[in-house]
C-alpha positions as CSV (number, residue, x, y, z in Angstrom):
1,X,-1.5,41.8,-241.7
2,X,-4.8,42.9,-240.8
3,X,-5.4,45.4,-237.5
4,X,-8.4,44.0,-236.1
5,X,-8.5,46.6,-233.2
6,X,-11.8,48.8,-234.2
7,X,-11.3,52.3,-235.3
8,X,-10.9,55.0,-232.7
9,X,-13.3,57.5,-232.3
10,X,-12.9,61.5,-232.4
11,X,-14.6,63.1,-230.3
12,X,-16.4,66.1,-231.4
13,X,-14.5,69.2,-231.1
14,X,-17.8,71.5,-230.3
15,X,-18.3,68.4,-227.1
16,X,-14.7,68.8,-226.2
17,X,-14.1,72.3,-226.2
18,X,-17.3,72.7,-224.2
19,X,-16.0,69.9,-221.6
20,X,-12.7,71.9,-221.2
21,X,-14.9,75.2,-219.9
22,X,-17.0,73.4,-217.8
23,X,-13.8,71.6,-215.9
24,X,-11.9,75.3,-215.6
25,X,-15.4,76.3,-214.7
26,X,-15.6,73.4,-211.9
27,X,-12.3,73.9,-210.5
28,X,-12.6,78.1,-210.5
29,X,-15.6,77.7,-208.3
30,X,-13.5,74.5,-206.3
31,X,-11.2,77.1,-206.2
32,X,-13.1,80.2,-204.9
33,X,-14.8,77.6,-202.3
34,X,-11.2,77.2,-200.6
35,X,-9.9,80.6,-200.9
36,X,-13.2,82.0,-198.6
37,X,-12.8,79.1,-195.9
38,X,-10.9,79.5,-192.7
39,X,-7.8,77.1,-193.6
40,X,-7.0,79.6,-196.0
41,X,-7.2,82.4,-193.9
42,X,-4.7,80.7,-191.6
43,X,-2.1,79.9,-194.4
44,X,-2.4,83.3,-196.3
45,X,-2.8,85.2,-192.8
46,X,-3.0,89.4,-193.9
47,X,-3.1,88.4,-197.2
48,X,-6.2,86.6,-197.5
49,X,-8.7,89.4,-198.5
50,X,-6.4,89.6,-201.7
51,X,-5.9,85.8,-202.0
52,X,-9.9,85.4,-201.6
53,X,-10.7,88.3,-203.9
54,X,-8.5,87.0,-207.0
55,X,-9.8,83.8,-207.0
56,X,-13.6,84.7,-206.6
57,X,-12.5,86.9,-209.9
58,X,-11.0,84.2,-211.5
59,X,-14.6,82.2,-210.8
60,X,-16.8,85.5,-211.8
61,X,-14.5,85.4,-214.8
62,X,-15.5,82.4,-216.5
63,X,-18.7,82.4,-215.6
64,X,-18.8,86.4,-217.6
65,X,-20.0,85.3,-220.8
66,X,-22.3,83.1,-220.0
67,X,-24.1,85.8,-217.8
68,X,-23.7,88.5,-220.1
69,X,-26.1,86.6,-222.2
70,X,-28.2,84.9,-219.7
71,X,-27.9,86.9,-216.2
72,X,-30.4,89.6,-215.6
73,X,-29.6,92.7,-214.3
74,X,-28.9,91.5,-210.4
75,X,-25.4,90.5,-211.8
76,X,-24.9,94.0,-212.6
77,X,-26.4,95.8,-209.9
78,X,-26.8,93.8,-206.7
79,X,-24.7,95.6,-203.7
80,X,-22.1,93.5,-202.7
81,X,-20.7,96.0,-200.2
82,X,-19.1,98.5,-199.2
83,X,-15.4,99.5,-198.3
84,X,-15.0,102.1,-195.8
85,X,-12.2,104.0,-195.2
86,X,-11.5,106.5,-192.7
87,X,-11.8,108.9,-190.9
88,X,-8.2,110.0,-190.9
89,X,-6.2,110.3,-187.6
90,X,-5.2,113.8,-187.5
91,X,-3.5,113.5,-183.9
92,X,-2.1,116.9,-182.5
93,X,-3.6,118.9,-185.3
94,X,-6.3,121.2,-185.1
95,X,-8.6,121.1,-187.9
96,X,-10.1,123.8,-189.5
97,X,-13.6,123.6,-190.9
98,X,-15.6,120.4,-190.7
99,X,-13.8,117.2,-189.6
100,X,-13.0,114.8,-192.7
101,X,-15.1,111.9,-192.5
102,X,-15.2,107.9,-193.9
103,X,-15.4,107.6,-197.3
104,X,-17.2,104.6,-198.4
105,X,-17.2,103.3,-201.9
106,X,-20.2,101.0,-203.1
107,X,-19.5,97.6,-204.7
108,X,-22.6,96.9,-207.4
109,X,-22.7,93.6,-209.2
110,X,-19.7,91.4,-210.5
111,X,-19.1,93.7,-213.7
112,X,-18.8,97.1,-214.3
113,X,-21.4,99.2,-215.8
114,X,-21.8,102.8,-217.1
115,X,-24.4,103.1,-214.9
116,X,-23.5,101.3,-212.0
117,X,-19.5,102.2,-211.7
118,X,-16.8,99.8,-210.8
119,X,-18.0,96.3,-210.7
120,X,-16.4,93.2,-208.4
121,X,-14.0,91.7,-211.4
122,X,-12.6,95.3,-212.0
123,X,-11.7,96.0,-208.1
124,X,-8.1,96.5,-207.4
125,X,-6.9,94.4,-204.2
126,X,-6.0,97.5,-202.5
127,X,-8.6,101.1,-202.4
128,X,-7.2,104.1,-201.3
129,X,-8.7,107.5,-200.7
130,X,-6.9,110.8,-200.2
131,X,-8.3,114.0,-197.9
132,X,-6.8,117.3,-198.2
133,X,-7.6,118.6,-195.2
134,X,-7.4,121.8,-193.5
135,X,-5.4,122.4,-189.6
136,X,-3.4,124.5,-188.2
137,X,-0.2,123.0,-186.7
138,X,1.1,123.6,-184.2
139,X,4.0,126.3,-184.2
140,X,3.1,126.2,-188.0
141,X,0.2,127.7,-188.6
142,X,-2.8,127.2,-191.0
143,X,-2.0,124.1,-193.3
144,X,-3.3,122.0,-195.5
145,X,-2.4,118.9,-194.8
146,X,-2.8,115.7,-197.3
147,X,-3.5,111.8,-195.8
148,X,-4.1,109.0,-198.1
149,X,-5.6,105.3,-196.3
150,X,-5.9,102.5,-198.0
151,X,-7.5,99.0,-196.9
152,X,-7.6,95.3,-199.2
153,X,-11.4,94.6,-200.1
154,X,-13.1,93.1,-196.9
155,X,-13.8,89.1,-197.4
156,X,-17.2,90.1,-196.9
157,X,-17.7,91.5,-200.5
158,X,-15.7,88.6,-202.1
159,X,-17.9,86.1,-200.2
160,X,-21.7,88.2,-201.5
161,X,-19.8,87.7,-205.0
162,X,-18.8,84.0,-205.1
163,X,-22.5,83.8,-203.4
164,X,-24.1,85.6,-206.5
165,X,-21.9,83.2,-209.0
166,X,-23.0,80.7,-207.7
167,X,-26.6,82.0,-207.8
168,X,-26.1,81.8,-211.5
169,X,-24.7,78.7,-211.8
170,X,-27.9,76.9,-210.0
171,X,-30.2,79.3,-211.7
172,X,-28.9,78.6,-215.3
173,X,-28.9,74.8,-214.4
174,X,-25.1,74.6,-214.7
175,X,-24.7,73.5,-211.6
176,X,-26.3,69.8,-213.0
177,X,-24.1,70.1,-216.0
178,X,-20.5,70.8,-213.4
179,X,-21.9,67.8,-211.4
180,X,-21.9,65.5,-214.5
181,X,-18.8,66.5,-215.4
182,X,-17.0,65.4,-212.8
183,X,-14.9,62.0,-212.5
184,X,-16.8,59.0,-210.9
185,X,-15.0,56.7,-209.1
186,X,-15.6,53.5,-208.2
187,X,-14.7,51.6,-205.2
């Protein structure tokens, strides 16, 4: 009994393997596109910031080695914002000394760096900042008092990172490469 069916073909592992990054590539950016987009606000409601911010990660993630290799130093040190926090509301206290004031903390590039501090992929969903500040209470005397905020990264810093991913991806000429990748269908 012969099989006349022809022999099947393997495909190269190196082409496969590469195939499989550029469709979890594809769909990390997919998803980061829909996390940022006003439908997901609506569905995730106060949770957005931290819905939009783990999956711009998840985007700047995969696209880490790639720029570590390629990027220049923008992906390291562009500003993508800031976070403010503050001024405390020290209501019925009078403070003593200098009033506290906003604390800001400076988001540069999507990767931390000695030199440039905490880096977009490394942000925790939620910043906080303690004052110890200095009143005198009422009926209690001199005090000092201590008041911690804390805020979820503003959408505006995930948005300035998926923006600088996606700088990469058209700069590097993966963007071609994602388009090839994908499906075609026919009608």
């Amino acid at each position: 009994m012969s099989d006349d069916r022809p022999p099947q073909q393997v495909e190269d592992p190196g082409e496969y393997n590469q195939r499989l990054r550029l469709q979890e590539l594809s769909q990390a950016r997919k998803n980061a596109s829909v996390s940022l987009g006003g439908e997901a606000a609506e569905v995730y409601g106060d949770r957005w910031e931290t819905f939009a911010l783990r999956q711009v990660k998840t985007f700047a993630k995969e696209l880490e080695w790639l720029i570590r290799n390629e990027g220049g130093d923008e992906y390291f040190t562009k500003e993508l914002g800031p976070i403010t926090l503050g001024p405390p509301s020290l209501e019925g206290d009078r403070v003593l000394g200098s009033r506290p004031r906003e604390k800001s903390f400076s988001v540069s590039g999507l990767f931390s760096t000695a030199g440039t501090g905490l880096g977009f992929v490394d942000l925790p969903a939620v910043v906080s900042h303690t004052w110890i500040i200095n009143v005198d209470k009422q009926h209690q005397g001199p005090q000092q008092v201590q008041t911690t905020l804390e805020t979820s990264v503003p959408i505006s810093v995930s948005r300035n990172a998926d923006s600088l991913c996606r700088k990469f991806i058209n700069e590097s000429g993966l963007d071609a490469r994602l388009e090839e990748d994908k499906p075609h269908i026919k009608l």
